[in-house]
C-alpha positions as CSV (number, residue, x, y, z in Angstrom):
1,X,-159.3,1.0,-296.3
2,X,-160.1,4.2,-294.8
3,X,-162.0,5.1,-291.3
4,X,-163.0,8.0,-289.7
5,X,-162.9,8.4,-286.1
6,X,-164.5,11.5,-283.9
7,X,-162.2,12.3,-280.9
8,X,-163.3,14.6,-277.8
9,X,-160.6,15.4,-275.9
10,X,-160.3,16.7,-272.4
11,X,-158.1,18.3,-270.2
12,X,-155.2,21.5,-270.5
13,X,-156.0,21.4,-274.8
14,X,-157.0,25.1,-274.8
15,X,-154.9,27.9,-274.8
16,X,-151.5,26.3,-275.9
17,X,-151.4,25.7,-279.0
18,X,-153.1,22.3,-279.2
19,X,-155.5,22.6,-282.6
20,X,-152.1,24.0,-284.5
21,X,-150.3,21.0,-283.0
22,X,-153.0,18.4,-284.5
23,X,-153.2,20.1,-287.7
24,X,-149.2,20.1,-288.5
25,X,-149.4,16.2,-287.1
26,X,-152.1,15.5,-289.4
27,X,-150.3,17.1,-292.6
28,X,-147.1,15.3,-291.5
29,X,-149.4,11.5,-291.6
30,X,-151.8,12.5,-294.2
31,X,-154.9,12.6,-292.1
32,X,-157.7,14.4,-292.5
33,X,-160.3,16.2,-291.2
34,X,-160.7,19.1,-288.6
35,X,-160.4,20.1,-285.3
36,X,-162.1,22.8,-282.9
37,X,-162.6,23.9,-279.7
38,X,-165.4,23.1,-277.8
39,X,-167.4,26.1,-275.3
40,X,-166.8,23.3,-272.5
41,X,-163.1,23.5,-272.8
42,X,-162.5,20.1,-274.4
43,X,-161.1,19.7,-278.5
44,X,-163.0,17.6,-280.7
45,X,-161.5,16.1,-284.1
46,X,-162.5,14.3,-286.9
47,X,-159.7,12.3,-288.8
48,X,-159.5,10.2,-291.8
49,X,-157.1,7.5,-292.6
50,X,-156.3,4.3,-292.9
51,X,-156.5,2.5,-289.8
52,X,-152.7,2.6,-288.8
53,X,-152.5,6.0,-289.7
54,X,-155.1,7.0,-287.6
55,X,-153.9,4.9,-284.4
56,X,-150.1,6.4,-284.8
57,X,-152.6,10.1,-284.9
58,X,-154.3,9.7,-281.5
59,X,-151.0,8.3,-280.4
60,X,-149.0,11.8,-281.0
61,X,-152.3,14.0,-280.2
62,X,-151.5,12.2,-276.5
63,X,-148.3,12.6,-276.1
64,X,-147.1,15.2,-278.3
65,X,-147.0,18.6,-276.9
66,X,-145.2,19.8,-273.8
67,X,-147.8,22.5,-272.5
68,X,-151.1,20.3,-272.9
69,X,-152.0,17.7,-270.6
70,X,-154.6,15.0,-271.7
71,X,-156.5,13.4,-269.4
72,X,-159.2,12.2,-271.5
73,X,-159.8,10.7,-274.9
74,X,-163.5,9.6,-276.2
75,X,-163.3,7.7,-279.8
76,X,-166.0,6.9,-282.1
77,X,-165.8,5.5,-285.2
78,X,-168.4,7.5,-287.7
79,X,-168.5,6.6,-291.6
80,X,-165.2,8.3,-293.9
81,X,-166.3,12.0,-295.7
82,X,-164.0,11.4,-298.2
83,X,-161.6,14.7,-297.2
84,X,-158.5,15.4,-298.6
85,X,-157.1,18.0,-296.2
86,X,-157.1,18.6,-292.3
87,X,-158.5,22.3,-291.1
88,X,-158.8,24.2,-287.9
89,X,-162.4,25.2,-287.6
């Protein structure tokens, strides 16, 4: 089984490295999907897995890099795109 969650994620995520950070964790678990930043200074993501894999994702996006700082994390679950890679958009 495969979901898709959307992920808005707010606090220091700009400016250090943070959407390179998500895609090398996301080729390392064999998610996929995107990432971007938003004008409002938050990241959003889409990722595509199966369910584990997706929860062990979020759980290294939040604790994973020494220079960001998370203070937020929004989930949604939207329906699977069928992706096969993760890109920075």
């Amino acid at each position: 089984m495969t979901i898709r969650v959307r992920l808005l994620i707010r606090g220091r995520v700009q400016g250090v490295g943070y959407r390179w950070f998500a895609r090398d964790a996301a080729a390392g678990m064999g998610v996929a999907g995107w990432v971007r930043n938003l004008p409002d200074g938050r990241v959003e993501i889409e990722a595509e897995a199966a369910p584990a894999t997706v929860a062990a994702f979020i759980r290294e996006l939040q604790t994973g890099l020494p220079f960001a700082r998370i203070d937020e994390v929004q989930r949604s679950g939207i329906n699977p795109q069928g992706e096969k890679s993760f890109e920075i958009h």
